[in-house]
N, C-alpha and C positions, 0 to 999 in steps of 0.2 A: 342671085341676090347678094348685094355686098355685106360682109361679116362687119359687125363692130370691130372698134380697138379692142376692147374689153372680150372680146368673143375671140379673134386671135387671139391675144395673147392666153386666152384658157385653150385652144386649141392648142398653141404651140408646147405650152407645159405641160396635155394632157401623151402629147408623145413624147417628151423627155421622160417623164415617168413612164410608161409604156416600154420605152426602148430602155432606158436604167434596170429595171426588173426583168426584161426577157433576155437583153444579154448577162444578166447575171448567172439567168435561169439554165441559155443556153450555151453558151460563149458567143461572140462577136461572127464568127462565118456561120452559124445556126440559126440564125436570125436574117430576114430579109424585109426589105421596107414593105411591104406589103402584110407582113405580118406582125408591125409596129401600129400602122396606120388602121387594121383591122383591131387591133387590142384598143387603140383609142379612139375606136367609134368613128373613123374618117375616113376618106378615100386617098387612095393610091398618089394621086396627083399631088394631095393638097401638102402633103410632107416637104415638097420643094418650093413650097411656099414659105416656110418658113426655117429651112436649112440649105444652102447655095448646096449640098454635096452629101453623102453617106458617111463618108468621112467626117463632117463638121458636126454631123448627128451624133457618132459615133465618141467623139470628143466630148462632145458636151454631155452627153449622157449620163459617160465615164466622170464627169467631175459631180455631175449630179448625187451620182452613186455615192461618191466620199459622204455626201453632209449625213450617211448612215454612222460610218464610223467617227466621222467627229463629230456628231452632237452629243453623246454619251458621258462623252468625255469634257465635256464644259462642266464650268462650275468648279467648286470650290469642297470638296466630297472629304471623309476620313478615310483610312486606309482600309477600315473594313469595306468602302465600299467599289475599292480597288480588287478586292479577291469577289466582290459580288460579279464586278464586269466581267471577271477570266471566268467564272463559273456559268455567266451566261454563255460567251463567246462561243467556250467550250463546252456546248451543250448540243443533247442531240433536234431539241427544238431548232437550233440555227443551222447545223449540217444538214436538216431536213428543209431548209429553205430557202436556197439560195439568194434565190428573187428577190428577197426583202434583205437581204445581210448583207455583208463584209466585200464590197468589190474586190479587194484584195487577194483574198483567198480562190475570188470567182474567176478572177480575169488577170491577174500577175501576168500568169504564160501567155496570154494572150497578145497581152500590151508588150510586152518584150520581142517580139514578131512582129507589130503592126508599125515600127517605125518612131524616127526622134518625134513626130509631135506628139503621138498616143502617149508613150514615155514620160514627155511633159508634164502630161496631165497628170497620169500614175505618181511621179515624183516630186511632184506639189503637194498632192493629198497624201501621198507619205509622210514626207515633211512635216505635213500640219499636225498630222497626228502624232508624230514623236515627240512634237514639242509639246503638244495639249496631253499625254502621257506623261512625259515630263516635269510639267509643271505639275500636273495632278500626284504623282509621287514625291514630290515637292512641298506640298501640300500639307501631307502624311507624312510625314518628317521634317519638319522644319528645322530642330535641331543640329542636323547634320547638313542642312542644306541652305544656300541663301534664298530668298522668296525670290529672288528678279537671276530668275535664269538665264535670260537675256543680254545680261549683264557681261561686260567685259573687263578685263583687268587697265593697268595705264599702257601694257605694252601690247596690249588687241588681245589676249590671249582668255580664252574661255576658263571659270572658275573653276577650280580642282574639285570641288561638291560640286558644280551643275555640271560638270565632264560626266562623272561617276554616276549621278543621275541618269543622265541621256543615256548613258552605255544600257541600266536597265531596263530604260523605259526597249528601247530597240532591242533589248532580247528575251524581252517579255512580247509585245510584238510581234517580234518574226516567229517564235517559238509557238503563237497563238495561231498564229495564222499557215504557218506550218503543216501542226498538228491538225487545227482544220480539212487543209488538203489532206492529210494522208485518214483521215476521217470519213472524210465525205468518198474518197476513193474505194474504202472498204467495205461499206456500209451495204453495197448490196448481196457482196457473198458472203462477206465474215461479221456479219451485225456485233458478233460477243468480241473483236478484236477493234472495233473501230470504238465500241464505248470503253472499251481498256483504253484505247491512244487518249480519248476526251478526257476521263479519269484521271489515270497516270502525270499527265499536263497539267490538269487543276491542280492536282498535288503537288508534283514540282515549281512550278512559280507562283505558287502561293506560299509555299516554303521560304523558296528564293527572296519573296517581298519582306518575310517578317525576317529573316535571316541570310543577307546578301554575301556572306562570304560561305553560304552552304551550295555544294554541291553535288546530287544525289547522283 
Protein backbone atom coordinates (compact mmCIF):
# COMPACT_ATOMS: atom_id res chain seq x y z
CA UNK A 1 0.00 0.00 0.00
CA UNK A 2 1.50 3.48 -0.98
CA UNK A 3 2.01 5.84 2.27
CA UNK A 4 0.74 9.63 1.78
CA UNK A 5 3.14 12.52 1.70
CA UNK A 6 1.65 13.51 4.90
CA UNK A 7 1.98 9.91 6.41
CA UNK A 8 5.96 9.93 5.40
CA UNK A 9 6.71 12.69 6.37
CA UNK A 10 4.98 11.71 10.15
CA UNK A 11 6.84 8.54 9.68
CA UNK A 12 9.97 10.16 8.94
CA UNK A 13 9.74 12.65 12.14
CA UNK A 14 8.33 9.89 14.20
CA UNK A 15 12.21 8.30 13.91
CA UNK A 16 13.98 11.36 14.31
CA UNK A 17 12.31 11.65 17.64
CA UNK A 18 12.85 8.12 18.46
CA UNK A 19 16.48 8.13 17.40
CA UNK A 20 17.09 11.94 19.33
CA UNK A 21 15.74 10.37 22.61
CA UNK A 22 17.44 6.87 22.56
CA UNK A 23 20.63 8.15 21.62
CA UNK A 24 20.46 10.42 24.14
CA UNK A 25 19.26 7.75 26.41
CA UNK A 26 22.07 5.43 25.18
CA UNK A 27 24.81 6.97 23.32
CA UNK A 28 25.13 6.78 19.55
CA UNK A 29 26.95 2.79 19.45
CA UNK A 30 23.93 1.63 21.95
CA UNK A 31 21.62 2.16 19.64
CA UNK A 32 20.85 0.10 16.53
CA UNK A 33 18.40 0.92 13.57
CA UNK A 34 16.33 -1.71 14.45
CA UNK A 35 15.73 -0.56 17.79
CA UNK A 36 14.77 3.29 16.42
CA UNK A 37 12.46 1.87 14.02
CA UNK A 38 10.95 -0.58 16.73
CA UNK A 39 10.50 2.70 19.24
CA UNK A 40 8.58 4.30 16.26
CA UNK A 41 6.11 1.70 15.53
CA UNK A 42 7.88 0.73 11.88
CA UNK A 43 9.83 -1.86 10.39
CA UNK A 44 13.45 -2.38 9.96
CA UNK A 45 13.30 -1.52 6.20
CA UNK A 46 11.31 1.42 6.10
CA UNK A 47 14.29 3.75 8.01
CA UNK A 48 16.23 3.78 4.68
CA UNK A 49 13.44 5.09 3.13
CA UNK A 50 13.68 7.91 4.43
CA UNK A 51 17.64 8.37 5.61
CA UNK A 52 20.25 7.46 2.41
CA UNK A 53 22.58 6.01 5.77
CA UNK A 54 22.93 5.57 9.71
CA UNK A 55 25.07 8.22 9.64
CA UNK A 56 22.63 10.95 7.96
CA UNK A 57 20.10 9.46 10.74
CA UNK A 58 22.60 10.01 13.21
CA UNK A 59 23.20 13.75 12.12
CA UNK A 60 19.99 14.67 12.07
CA UNK A 61 18.88 13.45 15.06
CA UNK A 62 21.81 15.04 16.70
CA UNK A 63 20.55 18.43 15.54
CA UNK A 64 17.18 17.58 16.27
CA UNK A 65 18.25 17.17 19.83
CA UNK A 66 19.58 20.91 20.04
CA UNK A 67 16.04 22.52 19.57
CA UNK A 68 15.82 20.92 23.47
CA UNK A 69 18.41 23.30 24.58
CA UNK A 70 17.68 26.15 22.49
CA UNK A 71 14.06 26.61 22.85
CA UNK A 72 14.38 27.54 26.54
CA UNK A 73 16.36 29.93 25.96
CA UNK A 74 14.31 32.08 23.40
CA UNK A 75 12.58 35.05 24.36
CA UNK A 76 13.19 38.03 26.11
CA UNK A 77 13.24 36.70 30.12
CA UNK A 78 14.64 38.79 33.41
CA UNK A 79 17.50 37.61 35.20
CA UNK A 80 15.65 35.81 37.58
CA UNK A 81 14.73 33.66 35.14
CA UNK A 82 18.27 32.93 34.10
CA UNK A 83 19.11 31.28 37.78
CA UNK A 84 15.53 29.43 37.18
CA UNK A 85 17.10 27.64 33.98
CA UNK A 86 20.62 26.70 35.90
CA UNK A 87 18.26 25.38 38.66
CA UNK A 88 16.47 23.42 36.27
CA UNK A 89 19.45 22.24 34.31
CA UNK A 90 20.99 21.33 37.32
CA UNK A 91 18.58 19.24 38.73
CA UNK A 92 18.07 15.74 39.63
CA UNK A 93 14.77 15.64 37.40
CA UNK A 94 17.12 16.26 34.14
CA UNK A 95 20.14 13.97 35.32
CA UNK A 96 17.51 11.39 35.72
CA UNK A 97 16.46 11.73 32.16
CA UNK A 98 18.62 11.88 29.62
CA UNK A 99 16.30 11.16 26.75
CA UNK A 100 14.42 14.29 26.95
CA UNK A 101 17.37 16.78 27.95
CA UNK A 102 20.71 18.45 27.10
CA UNK A 103 22.29 16.53 23.91
CA UNK A 104 25.28 18.07 25.22
CA UNK A 105 25.84 16.61 28.29
CA UNK A 106 24.49 13.16 26.46
CA UNK A 107 26.61 12.94 23.53
CA UNK A 108 29.83 15.66 23.57
CA UNK A 109 32.11 12.33 24.00
CA UNK A 110 30.40 10.84 21.56
CA UNK A 111 30.41 13.42 18.82
CA UNK A 112 34.17 14.20 19.45
CA UNK A 113 34.90 10.31 18.09
CA UNK A 114 32.41 10.15 15.48
CA UNK A 115 34.14 12.56 13.05
CA UNK A 116 34.24 16.37 11.37
CA UNK A 117 30.57 16.01 10.14
CA UNK A 118 28.91 14.79 13.62
CA UNK A 119 31.22 17.63 15.03
CA UNK A 120 29.46 20.02 12.57
CA UNK A 121 26.51 19.47 13.90
CA UNK A 122 27.46 19.51 17.81
CA UNK A 123 29.18 23.04 16.85
CA UNK A 124 26.39 24.68 15.26
CA UNK A 125 24.02 23.91 18.08
CA UNK A 126 26.81 25.18 20.38
CA UNK A 127 27.10 28.12 18.75
CA UNK A 128 23.32 28.84 18.78
CA UNK A 129 23.14 28.36 22.06
CA UNK A 130 25.92 30.66 23.32
CA UNK A 131 24.67 33.36 21.52
CA UNK A 132 20.86 32.70 22.62
CA UNK A 133 22.53 32.71 26.33
CA UNK A 134 24.16 35.55 25.46
CA UNK A 135 21.67 37.60 24.29
CA UNK A 136 19.42 36.33 27.19
CA UNK A 137 22.09 37.71 29.80
CA UNK A 138 22.01 40.62 27.74
CA UNK A 139 18.85 41.08 28.43
CA UNK A 140 19.22 41.10 32.32
CA UNK A 141 21.68 43.68 32.10
CA UNK A 142 21.21 46.04 29.69
CA UNK A 143 23.10 48.48 31.45
CA UNK A 144 26.35 47.17 31.06
CA UNK A 145 25.67 45.74 27.80
CA UNK A 146 24.50 46.87 24.27
CA UNK A 147 21.09 44.98 23.03
CA UNK A 148 22.58 43.99 19.54
CA UNK A 149 25.30 41.64 20.45
CA UNK A 150 25.89 41.02 17.17
CA UNK A 151 27.10 44.03 16.53
CA UNK A 152 30.54 45.00 15.40
CA UNK A 153 32.80 47.87 15.90
CA UNK A 154 34.15 50.05 12.43
CA UNK A 155 37.29 48.09 12.67
CA UNK A 156 35.25 44.35 12.67
CA UNK A 157 36.15 43.87 16.16
CA UNK A 158 33.47 42.48 18.74
CA UNK A 159 32.13 44.94 21.53
CA UNK A 160 34.10 45.04 24.73
CA UNK A 161 30.42 44.33 26.86
CA UNK A 162 29.22 41.77 24.32
CA UNK A 163 33.07 40.09 24.46
CA UNK A 164 32.42 39.99 28.32
CA UNK A 165 28.98 38.75 27.90
CA UNK A 166 29.78 35.88 25.64
CA UNK A 167 32.79 34.82 28.06
CA UNK A 168 29.83 34.30 30.64
CA UNK A 169 27.24 33.00 28.78
CA UNK A 170 30.15 29.86 27.82
CA UNK A 171 31.17 29.49 31.35
CA UNK A 172 27.99 29.19 32.64
CA UNK A 173 27.34 26.61 29.80
CA UNK A 174 30.18 24.55 29.89
CA UNK A 175 30.24 24.54 33.82
CA UNK A 176 26.34 23.40 33.50
CA UNK A 177 26.90 21.01 31.48
CA UNK A 178 29.90 19.72 33.07
CA UNK A 179 28.50 19.38 36.35
CA UNK A 180 25.76 17.50 34.60
CA UNK A 181 28.31 14.80 33.44
CA UNK A 182 30.02 14.51 36.48
CA UNK A 183 26.24 14.12 38.03
CA UNK A 184 24.80 11.86 36.04
CA UNK A 185 28.26 9.73 36.33
CA UNK A 186 27.73 9.58 40.23
CA UNK A 187 24.33 9.17 40.77
CA UNK A 188 24.27 5.59 40.84
CA UNK A 189 26.78 4.71 43.73
CA UNK A 190 27.13 8.04 45.36
CA UNK A 191 23.45 9.64 45.05
CA UNK A 192 24.48 12.17 48.22
CA UNK A 193 27.79 13.35 46.13
CA UNK A 194 26.11 13.79 42.77
CA UNK A 195 23.21 16.23 44.36
CA UNK A 196 26.13 18.03 46.31
CA UNK A 197 27.84 18.42 42.34
CA UNK A 198 23.88 19.86 41.18
CA UNK A 199 23.79 22.09 44.40
CA UNK A 200 27.24 23.44 44.76
CA UNK A 201 26.89 24.52 40.81
CA UNK A 202 23.40 26.06 41.35
CA UNK A 203 25.12 28.02 43.78
CA UNK A 204 28.11 29.09 42.09
CA UNK A 205 26.79 30.59 38.81
CA UNK A 206 24.03 31.93 40.22
CA UNK A 207 26.48 33.83 42.32
CA UNK A 208 28.59 34.25 39.41
CA UNK A 209 25.38 35.90 37.50
CA UNK A 210 24.38 38.32 40.15
CA UNK A 211 28.06 39.09 40.88
CA UNK A 212 30.51 38.50 37.87
CA UNK A 213 33.68 39.40 39.33
CA UNK A 214 33.11 36.63 42.25
CA UNK A 215 34.87 33.82 42.53
CA UNK A 216 34.14 31.06 44.87
Amino acid sequence: MKVSKAQAAENRQGILDAAARLYRERGLTGVGVADITRDAGLTHGGLYRHFESKDALVREACARAFDWSIAPLDGHTPNANVADRIRSYLSPQHRDAPGSGCPAAALAVDAARAGPELSEVFAAGIERNIQRFTQLLVDADPPTAPADTGAATETGSTPPAAAAQRARAIEVLATMVGGLVLARATAAAQPALSQELLTTLQGQLIGLLEDPGRRG
